[in-house]
VOFI-610351 format. One record per residue (C-alpha): residue number from 1; residue in three letters; x, y, z. Coordinates in Angstrom, 2 decimals, always signed. Each point is the difference from the previous one (the first is absolute). Example, Ala and Ser with C-alpha at 12.3 -4.5 7.8 and 13.67 -1.06 7.14 Angstrom:
! residues 2
1,ALA,+12.30,-4.50,+7.80;
2,SER,+1.37,+3.44,-0.66;
This chain:
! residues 480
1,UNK,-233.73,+24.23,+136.54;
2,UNK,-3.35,+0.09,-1.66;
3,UNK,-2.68,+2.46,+1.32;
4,UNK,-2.88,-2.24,+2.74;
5,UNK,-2.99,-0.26,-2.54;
6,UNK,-2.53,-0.30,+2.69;
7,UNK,-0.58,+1.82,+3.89;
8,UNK,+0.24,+3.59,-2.05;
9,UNK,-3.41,+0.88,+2.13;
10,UNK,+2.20,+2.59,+1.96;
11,UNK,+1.10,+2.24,-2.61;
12,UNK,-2.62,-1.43,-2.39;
13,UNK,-3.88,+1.90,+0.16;
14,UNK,-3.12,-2.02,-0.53;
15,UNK,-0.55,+1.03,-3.51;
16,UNK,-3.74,-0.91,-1.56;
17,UNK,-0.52,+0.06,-3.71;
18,UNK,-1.65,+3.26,-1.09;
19,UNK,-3.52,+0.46,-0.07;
20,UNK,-1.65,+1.82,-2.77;
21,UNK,-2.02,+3.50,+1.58;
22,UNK,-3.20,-0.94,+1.14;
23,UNK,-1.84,+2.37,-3.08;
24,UNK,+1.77,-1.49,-2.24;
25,UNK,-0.65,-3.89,+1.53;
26,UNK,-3.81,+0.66,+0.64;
27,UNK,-0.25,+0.52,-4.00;
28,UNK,+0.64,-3.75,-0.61;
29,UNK,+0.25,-3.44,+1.32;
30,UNK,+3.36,-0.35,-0.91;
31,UNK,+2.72,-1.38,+3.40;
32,UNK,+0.53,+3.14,+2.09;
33,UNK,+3.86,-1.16,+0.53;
34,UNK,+2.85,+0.36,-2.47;
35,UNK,+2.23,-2.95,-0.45;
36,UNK,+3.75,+0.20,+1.98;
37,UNK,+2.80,+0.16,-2.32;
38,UNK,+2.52,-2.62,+0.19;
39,UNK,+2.18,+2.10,+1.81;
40,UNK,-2.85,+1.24,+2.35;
41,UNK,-1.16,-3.61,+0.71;
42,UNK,+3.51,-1.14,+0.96;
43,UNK,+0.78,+2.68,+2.15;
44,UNK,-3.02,-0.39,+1.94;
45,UNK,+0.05,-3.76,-0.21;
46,UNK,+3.73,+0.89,+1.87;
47,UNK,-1.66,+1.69,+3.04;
48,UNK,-0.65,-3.49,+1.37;
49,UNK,+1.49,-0.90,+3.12;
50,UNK,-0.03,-3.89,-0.56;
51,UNK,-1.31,-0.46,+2.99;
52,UNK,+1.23,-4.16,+2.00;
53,UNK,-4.33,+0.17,+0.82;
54,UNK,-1.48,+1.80,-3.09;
55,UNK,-3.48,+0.68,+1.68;
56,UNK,-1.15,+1.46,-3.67;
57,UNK,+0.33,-3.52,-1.17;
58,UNK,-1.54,-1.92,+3.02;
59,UNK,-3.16,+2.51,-0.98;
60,UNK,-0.22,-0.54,-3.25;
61,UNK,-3.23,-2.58,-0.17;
62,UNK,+2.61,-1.39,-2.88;
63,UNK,+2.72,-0.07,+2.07;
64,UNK,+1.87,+1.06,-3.58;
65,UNK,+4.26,+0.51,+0.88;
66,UNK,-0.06,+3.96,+0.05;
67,UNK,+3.22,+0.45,+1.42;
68,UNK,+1.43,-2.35,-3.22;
69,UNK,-1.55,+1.59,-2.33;
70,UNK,+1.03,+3.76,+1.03;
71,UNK,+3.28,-0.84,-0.24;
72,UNK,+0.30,-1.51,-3.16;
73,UNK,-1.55,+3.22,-1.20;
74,UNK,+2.18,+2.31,+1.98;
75,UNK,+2.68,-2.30,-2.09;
76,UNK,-1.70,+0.28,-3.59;
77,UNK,-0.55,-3.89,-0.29;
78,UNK,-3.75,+0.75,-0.79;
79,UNK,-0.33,-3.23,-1.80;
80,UNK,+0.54,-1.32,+3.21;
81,UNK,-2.11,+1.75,+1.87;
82,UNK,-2.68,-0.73,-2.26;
83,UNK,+0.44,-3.69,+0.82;
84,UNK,+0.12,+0.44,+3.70;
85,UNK,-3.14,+2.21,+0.18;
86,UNK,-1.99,-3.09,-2.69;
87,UNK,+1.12,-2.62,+2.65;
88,UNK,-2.30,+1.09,+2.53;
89,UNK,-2.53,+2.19,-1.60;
90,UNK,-1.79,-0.76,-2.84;
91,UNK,-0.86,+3.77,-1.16;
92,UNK,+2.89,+2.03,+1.34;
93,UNK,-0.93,+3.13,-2.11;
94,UNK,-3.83,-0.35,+0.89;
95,UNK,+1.09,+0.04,+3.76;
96,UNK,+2.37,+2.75,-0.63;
97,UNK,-2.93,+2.31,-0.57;
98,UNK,-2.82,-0.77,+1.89;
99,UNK,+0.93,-1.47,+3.05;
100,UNK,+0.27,+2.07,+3.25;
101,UNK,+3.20,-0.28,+0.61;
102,UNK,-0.28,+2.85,+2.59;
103,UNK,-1.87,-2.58,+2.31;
104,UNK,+2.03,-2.91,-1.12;
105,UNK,+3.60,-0.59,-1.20;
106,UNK,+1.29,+3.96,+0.11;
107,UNK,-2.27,+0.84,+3.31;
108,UNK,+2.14,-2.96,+1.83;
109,UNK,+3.75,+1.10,-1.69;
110,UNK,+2.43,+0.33,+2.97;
111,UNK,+1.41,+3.55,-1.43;
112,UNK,-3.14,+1.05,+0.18;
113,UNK,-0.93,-0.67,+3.53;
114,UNK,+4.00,+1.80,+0.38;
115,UNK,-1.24,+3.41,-1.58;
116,UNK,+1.87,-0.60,-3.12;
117,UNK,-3.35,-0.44,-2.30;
118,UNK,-0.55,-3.58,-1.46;
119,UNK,+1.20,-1.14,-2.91;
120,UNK,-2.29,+0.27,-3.43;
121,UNK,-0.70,-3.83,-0.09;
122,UNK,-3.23,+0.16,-1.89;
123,UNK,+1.32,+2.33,-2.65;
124,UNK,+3.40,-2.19,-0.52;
125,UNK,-2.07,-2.75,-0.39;
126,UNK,-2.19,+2.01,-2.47;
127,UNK,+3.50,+1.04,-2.04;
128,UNK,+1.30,-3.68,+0.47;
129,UNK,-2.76,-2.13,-1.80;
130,UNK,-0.65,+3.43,-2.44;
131,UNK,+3.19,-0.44,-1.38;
132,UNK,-0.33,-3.54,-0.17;
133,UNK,-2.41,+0.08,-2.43;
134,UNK,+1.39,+2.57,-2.06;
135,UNK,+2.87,-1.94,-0.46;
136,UNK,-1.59,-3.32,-0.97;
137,UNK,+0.82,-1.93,+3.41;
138,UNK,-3.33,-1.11,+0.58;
139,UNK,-0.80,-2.52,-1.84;
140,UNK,-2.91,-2.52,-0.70;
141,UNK,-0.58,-3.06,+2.18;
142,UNK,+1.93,-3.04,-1.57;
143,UNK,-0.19,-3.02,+2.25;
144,UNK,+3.03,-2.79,+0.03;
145,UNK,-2.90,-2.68,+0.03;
146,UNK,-3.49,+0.19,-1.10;
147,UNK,-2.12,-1.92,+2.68;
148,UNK,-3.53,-1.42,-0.35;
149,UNK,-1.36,+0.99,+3.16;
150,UNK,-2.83,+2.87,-0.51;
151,UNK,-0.93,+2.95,+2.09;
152,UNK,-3.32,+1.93,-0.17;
153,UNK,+0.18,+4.00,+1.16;
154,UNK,-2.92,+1.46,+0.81;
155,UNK,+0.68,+3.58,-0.19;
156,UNK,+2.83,+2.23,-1.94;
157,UNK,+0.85,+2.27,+2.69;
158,UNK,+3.71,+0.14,+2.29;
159,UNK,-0.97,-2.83,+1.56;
160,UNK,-1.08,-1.96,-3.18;
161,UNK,+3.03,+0.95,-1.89;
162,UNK,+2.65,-0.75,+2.52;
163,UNK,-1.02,-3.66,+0.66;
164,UNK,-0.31,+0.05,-3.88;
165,UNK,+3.95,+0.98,-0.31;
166,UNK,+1.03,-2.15,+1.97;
167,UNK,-1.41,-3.09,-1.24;
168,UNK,+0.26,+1.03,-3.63;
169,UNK,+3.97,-0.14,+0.60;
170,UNK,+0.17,-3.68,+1.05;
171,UNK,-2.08,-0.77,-2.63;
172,UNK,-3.65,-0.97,+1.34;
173,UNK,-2.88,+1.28,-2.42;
174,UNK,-1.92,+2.56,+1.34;
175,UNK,-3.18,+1.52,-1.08;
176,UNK,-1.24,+3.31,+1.68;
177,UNK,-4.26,+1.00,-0.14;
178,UNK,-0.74,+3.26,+0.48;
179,UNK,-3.29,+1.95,-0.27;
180,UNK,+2.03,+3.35,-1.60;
181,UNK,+1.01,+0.86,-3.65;
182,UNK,+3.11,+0.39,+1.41;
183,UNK,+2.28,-1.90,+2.36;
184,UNK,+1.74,+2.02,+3.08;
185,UNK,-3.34,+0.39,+2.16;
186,UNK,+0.55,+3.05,+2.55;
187,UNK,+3.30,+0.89,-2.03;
188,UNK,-1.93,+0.43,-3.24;
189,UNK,-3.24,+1.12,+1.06;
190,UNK,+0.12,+1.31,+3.71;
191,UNK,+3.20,+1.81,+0.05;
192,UNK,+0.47,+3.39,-2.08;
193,UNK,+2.68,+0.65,-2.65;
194,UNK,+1.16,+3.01,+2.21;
195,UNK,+1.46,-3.03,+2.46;
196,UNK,+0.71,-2.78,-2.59;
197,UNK,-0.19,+0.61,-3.55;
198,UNK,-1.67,-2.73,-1.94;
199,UNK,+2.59,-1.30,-2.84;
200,UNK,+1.50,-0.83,+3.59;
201,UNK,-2.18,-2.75,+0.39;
202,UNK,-0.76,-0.56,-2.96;
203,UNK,+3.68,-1.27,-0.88;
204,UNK,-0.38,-2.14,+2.83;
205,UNK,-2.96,-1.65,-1.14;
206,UNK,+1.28,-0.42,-3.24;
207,UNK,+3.24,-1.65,+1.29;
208,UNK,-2.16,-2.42,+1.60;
209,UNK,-1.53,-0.77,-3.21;
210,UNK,+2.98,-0.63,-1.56;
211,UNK,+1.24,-2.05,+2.19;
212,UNK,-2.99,-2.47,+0.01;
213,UNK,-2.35,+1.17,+2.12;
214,UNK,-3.64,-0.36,-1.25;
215,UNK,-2.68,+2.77,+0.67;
216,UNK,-3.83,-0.34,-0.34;
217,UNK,-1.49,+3.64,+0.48;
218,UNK,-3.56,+0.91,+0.36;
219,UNK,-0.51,-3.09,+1.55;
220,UNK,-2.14,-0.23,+2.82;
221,UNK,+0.31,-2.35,+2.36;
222,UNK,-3.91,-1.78,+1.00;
223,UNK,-1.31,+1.78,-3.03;
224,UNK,+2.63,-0.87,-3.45;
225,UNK,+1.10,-3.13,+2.02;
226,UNK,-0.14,-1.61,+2.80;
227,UNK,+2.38,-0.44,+3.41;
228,UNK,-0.47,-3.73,-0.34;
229,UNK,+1.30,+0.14,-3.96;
230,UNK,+2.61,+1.70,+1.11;
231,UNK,+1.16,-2.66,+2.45;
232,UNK,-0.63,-2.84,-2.58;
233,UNK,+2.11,+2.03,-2.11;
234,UNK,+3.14,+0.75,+2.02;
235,UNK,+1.96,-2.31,+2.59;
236,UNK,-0.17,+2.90,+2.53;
237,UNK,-2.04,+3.02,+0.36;
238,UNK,+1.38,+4.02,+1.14;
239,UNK,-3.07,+1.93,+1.01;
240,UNK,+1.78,+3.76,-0.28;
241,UNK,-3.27,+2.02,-0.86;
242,UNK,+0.52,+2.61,+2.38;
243,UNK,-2.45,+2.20,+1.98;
244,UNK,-2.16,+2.06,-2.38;
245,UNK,-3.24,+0.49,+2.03;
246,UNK,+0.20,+3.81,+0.67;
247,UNK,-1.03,+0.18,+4.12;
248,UNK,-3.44,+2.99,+0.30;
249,UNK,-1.17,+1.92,+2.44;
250,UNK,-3.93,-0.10,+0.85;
251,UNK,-1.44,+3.33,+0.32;
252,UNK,-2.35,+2.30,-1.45;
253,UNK,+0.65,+0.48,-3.98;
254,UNK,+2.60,-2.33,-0.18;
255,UNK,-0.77,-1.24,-3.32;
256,UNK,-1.15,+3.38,-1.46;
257,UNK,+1.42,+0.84,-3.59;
258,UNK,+3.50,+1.31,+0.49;
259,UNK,+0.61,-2.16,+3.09;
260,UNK,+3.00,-2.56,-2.01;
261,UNK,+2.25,-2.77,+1.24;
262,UNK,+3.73,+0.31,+0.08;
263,UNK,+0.99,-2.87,-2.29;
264,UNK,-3.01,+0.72,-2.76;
265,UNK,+1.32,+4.22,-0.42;
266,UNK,+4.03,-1.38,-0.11;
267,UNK,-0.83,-2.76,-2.62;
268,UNK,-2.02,+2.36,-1.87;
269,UNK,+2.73,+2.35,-0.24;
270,UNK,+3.02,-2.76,-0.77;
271,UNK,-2.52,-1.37,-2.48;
272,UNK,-0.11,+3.58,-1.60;
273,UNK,+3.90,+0.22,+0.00;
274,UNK,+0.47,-3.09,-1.78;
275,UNK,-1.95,+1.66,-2.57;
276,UNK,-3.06,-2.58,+0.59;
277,UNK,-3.82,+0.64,-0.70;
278,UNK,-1.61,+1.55,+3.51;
279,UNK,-3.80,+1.49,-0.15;
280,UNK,+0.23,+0.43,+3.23;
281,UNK,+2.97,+2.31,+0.01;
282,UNK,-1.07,+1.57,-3.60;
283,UNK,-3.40,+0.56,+1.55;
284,UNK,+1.38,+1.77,+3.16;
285,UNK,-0.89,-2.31,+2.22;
286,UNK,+3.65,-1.25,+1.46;
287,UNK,+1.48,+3.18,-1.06;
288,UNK,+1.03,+2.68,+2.26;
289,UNK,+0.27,+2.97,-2.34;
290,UNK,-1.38,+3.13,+1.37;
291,UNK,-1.41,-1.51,+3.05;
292,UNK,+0.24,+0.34,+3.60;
293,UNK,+1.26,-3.26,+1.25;
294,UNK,+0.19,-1.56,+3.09;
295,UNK,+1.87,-3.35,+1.45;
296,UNK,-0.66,-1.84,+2.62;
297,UNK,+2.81,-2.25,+1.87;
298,UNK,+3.53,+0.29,+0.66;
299,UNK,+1.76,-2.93,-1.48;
300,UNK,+2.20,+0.00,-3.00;
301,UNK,-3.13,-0.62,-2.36;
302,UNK,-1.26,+3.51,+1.58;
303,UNK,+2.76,+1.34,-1.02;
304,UNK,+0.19,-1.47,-4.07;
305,UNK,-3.72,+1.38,+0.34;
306,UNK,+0.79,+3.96,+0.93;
307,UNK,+3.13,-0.36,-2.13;
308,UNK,-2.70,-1.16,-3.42;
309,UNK,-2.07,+2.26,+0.76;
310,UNK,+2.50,+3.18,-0.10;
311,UNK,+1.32,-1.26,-3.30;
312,UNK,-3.89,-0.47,-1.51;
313,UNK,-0.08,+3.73,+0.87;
314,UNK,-2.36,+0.15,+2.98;
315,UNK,-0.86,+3.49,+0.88;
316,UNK,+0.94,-1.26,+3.65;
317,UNK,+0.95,-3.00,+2.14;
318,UNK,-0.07,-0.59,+3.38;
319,UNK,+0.66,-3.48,+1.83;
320,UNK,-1.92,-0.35,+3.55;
321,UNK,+1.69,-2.28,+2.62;
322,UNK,-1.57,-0.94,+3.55;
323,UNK,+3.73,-0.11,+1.90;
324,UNK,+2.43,+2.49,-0.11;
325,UNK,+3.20,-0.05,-2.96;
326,UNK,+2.45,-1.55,+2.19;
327,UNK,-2.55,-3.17,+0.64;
328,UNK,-1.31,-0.11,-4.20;
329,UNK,+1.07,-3.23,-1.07;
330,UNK,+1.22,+1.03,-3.32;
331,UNK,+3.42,+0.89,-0.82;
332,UNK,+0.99,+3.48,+0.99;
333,UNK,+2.14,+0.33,-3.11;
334,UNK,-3.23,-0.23,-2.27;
335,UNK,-1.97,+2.48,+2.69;
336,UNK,+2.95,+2.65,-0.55;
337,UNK,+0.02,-0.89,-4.15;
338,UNK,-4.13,+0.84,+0.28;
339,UNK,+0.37,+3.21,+1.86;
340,UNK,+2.51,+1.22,-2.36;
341,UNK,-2.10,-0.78,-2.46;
342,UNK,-3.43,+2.43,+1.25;
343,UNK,-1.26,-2.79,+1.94;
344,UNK,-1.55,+1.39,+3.27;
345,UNK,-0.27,-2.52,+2.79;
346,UNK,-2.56,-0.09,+2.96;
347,UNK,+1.10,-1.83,+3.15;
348,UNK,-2.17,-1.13,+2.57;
349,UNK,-3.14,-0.02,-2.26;
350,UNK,-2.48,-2.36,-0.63;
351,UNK,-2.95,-0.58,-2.53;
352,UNK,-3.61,-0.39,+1.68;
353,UNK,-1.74,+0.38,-3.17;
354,UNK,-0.36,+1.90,-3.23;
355,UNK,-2.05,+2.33,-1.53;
356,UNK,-1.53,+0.05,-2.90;
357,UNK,-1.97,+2.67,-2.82;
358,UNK,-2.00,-1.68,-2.76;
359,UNK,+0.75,-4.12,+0.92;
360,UNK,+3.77,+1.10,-0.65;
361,UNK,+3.12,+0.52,+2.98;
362,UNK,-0.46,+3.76,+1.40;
363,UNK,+2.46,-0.55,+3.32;
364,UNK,+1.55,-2.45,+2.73;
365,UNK,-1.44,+1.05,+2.90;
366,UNK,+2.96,-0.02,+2.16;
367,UNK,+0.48,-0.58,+3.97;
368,UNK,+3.22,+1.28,+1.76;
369,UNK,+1.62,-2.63,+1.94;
370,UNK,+2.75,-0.13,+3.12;
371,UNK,+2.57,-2.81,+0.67;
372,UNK,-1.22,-1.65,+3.19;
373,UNK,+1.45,-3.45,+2.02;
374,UNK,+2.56,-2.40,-2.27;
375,UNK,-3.16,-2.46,-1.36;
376,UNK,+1.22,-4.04,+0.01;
377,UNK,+2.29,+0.38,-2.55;
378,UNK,+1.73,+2.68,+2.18;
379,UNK,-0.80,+3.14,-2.25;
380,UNK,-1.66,+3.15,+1.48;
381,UNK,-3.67,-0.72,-1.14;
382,UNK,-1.63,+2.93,-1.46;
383,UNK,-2.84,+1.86,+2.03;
384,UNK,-2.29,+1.86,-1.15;
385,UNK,-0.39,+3.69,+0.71;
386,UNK,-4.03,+1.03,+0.48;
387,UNK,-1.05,+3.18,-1.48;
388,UNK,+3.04,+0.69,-2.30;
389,UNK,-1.78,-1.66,-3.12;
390,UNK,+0.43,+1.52,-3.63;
391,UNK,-1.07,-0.62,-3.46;
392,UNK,+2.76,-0.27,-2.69;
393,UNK,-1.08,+0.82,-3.39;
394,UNK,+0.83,-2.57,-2.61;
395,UNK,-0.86,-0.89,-3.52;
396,UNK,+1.44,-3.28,+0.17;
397,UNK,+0.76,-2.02,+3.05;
398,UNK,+2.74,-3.18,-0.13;
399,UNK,-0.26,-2.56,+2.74;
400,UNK,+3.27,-1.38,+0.79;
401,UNK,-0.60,-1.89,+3.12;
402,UNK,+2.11,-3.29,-0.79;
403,UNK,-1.10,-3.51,-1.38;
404,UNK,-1.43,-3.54,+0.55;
405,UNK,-0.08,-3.27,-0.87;
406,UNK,-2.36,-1.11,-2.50;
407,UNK,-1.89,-2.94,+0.93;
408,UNK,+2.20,-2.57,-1.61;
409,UNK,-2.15,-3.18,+1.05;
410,UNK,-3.33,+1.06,-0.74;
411,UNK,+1.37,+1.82,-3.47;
412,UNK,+1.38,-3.14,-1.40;
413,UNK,-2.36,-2.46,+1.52;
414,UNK,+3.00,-1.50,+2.52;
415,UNK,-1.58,+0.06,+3.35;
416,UNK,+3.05,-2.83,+1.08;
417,UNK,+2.71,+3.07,-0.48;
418,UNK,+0.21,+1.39,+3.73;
419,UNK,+0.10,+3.56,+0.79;
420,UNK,+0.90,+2.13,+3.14;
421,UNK,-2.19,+2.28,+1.54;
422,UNK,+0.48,+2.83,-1.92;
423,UNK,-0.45,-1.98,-3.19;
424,UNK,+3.36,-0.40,-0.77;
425,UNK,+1.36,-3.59,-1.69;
426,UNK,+1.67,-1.68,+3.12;
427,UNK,+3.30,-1.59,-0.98;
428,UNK,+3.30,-1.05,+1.74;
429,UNK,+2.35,+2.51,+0.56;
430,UNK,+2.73,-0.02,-1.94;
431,UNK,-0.90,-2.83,-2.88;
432,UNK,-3.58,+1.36,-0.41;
433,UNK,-1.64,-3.79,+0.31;
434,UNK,-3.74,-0.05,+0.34;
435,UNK,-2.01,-2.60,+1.28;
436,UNK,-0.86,-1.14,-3.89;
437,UNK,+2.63,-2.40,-0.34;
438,UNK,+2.16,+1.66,-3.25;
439,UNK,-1.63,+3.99,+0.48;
440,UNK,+2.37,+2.51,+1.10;
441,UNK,-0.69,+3.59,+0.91;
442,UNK,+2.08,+3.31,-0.06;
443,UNK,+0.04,+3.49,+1.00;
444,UNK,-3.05,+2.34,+0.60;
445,UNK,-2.72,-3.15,-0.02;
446,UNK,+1.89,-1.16,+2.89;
447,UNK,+1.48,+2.86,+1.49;
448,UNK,-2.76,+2.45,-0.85;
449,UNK,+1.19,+3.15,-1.56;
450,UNK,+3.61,+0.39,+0.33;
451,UNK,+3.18,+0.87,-2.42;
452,UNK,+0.94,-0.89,-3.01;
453,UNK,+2.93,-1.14,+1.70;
454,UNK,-1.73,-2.01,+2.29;
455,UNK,-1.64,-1.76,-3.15;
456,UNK,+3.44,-0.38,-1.89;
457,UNK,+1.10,-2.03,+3.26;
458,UNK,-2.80,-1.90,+0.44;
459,UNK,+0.54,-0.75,-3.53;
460,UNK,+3.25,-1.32,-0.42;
461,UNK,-0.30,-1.93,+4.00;
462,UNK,-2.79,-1.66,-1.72;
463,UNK,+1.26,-1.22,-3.33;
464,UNK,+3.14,-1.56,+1.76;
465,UNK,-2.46,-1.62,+2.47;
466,UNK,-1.77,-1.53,-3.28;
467,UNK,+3.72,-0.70,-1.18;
468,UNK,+1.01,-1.75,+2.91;
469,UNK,-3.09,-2.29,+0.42;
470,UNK,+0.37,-0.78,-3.94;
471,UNK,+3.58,-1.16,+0.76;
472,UNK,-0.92,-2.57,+2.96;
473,UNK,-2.68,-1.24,-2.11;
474,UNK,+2.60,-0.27,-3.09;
475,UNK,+2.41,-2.43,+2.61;
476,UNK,-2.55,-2.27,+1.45;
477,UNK,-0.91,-0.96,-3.66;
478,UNK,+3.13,-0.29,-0.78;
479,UNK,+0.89,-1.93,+3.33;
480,UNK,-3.21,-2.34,-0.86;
């Protein structure tokens, strides 16, 4: 009788890839992980318990068939598990890497919650669609029909390039705007190599182009053309800019040299790596080396911050938090990565100014804070402690505090498109409809800053929204 491929959790460890030693790691921006072998993916791909409710796919924001595609790796059909894992996601190896799984599909696996240790979903995934390009299995976009229905993108990030996918491979013509150089948003620009390597998305992108889709970079929407030309252009409209306004914090020297937003220091430094022209990097103004930095935040863009900064060669790092680690929203994966890497973290500590010494940063004036009463969203607000305050010296300081909406209506002169309260585009759940009859908009303009996930699912809901409303229209001509 042949040998159960799957439920070997019992006799089975949780086995991740290796990680490279954090002196070595901290010397580039290279992936931290190694890749499984074949042998090492199936075996840990076997540890699943295929389980009647698999609760890591019901959290998946893709919903993608886990349980499927485990097995046909535990089997070796890893052509087939390619094509499982493309069904539902449109980058499987992009998701592999930088989602957190540990709060998602693995922190819900029901061997987990038995002791056993969860399965290495994000890192099968990783080895899946890896080998799938190695191979040759992913291949351009080449639609059975062409169709002459047009679709205007507005913005090359997840979001953007999901809907684009998916409406590329039933043949409408799509065009995506975007203000960068390069397409990928976040992916390309926001997110460091150290978590997804670039040629990553940059094969992505290019399989997109291949496969028909049309990109217009540095193109700014309101200034290079307008939202109205866009809409004259296209039969339908995605708005998938994302949220790029970096969120501040009023108080004294706040915008004192050596006071820098999050997404300006990480583009700066992915600009560098792609071997591009930076001034501000040459001239040492985005540039860690030698300095004493400091972060402020606790999400996951805190944490690509420290991370930069140790590989720039600070002198020091140190991220300050207001709650406590086990209530940081960031992934506690990353926070353990940082801290083997020389990163020194400061809970319960907020900024209440900075210091400076000739116009330049000097220090965050720092207050010590408490967790008090659960605030509305039911977390322990933070308190703060009088008397305990304490300057931290710092040479270059790195707000990471999260980010905003742009004003969409006023930028591009459409006070008709309706936004929510906190500025966001407000669209129907699921399809993405606006009010504009024929505009569409997906992940962080609508949901506010989110993940990439999020975006790819928003995405793909709202190109087969589009797809559905172009087939009803397509009968009742025909029917008239």
């Amino acid at each position: 009788m042949a040998e159960q491929p799957m439920l070997k959790f019992v006799k089975i460890d949780r086995d991740m890839p290796s990680k490279r030693e954090a002196k070595i790691r901290r010397e580039d921006f290279n992936e931290i992980y190694a890749e499984y072998a074949g042998a090492k993916a199936e075996e840990q791909a076997s540890r699943c318990s295929q389980c009647g409710v698999p609760y890591c796919q019901s959290h998946c924001p893709l919903h993608n068939n886990i349980p499927d595609w485990l097995r046909l790796t535990a089997e070796g059909r890893l052509q087939e598990a390619y094509e499982v894992s493309q069904m539902t996601n449109t980058f499987p190896e992009i998701c592999g890497r930088i989602c957190p799984q540990d709060r998602l599909c693995e922190g819900n696996c029901v061997i987990e919650q038995s002791g056993h240790g969860t399965v290495t979903i994000g890192s099968v995934e990783k080895y899946i669609t890896d080998t799938a390009w190695e191979e040759g299995w992913v291949l351009p976009i080449k639609p059975v029909h062409e169709r002459s229905e047009s679709i205007g993108i507005i913005g090359a990030g997840p979001g953007g390039l999901a809907a684009a996918d998916v409406l590329r491979r039933q043949g409408i013509q799509v065009t995506i705007y975007d203000r960068y150089d390069r397409a990928g948003g976040l992916l390309t620009y926001g997110i460091p190599g150290f978590k997804l390597e670039k040629d990553v998305v940059m094969r992505r992108n290019e399989q997109l182009a291949l496969g028909g889709v049309k990109f217009k970079q540095n193109c700014n929407v309101g200034t290079d053309i307008t939202f109205d030309d866009i809409r004259a252009s296209h039969d339908a409209v995605i708005i998938a800019t994302g949220v790029y306004k970096s969120r501040s914090i009023s108080m004294p020297n706040s915008e004192v040299a050596g006071v820098k937003k999050a997404i300006d220091f990480l583009t700066a430094s992915n600009r560098k790596s792609f071997g591009d022209d930076v001034p501000e990097f040459d001239g040492g103004e985005m540039n860690a080396k030698g300095k004493r930095v400091v972060v402020i935040g606790g999400g996951d863009t805190a944490m690509d911050c420290v991370r930069t900064s140790i590989r720039q060669g600070a002198k020091s790092v140190k991220c300050l938090y207001r709650r406590d680690r086990a209530n940081m929203p960031g992934s506690q994966r990353e926070v353990l990565n940082a801290e083997e890497e020389g990163v020194v973290f400061e809970w319960l500590c907020a900024p209440k100014g900075f210091t400076t010494k000739d116009e330049s940063i000097a220090g965050v004036m720092v207050q010590k804070m408490r967790l008090g009463a659960p605030d509305a969203t039911g977390r322990q607000a933070p308190e703060v402690i009088e008397g305990a305050d304490y300057v931290e010296e710092a040479d270059l300081v790195i707000k990471a505090l999260g980010f905003e909406p742009e004003d969409l209506p006023t930028l591009w002169n459409t006070p008709e498109l309706e936004v929510t309260g906190w500025g966001t585009i407000r669209a129907a759940f699921t399809t993405g409809q606006t009010e504009l009859d024929g505009v569409y908009a997906v992940g962080d303009i609508v949901r506010g800053a989110s993940l990439v996930v999020w975006a790819i699912r928003d995405g793909r809901d709202c190109a087969e929204a589009i797809l559905d409303k172009f087939g009803a229209a397509a009968e009742v001509m025909a029917a008239e």
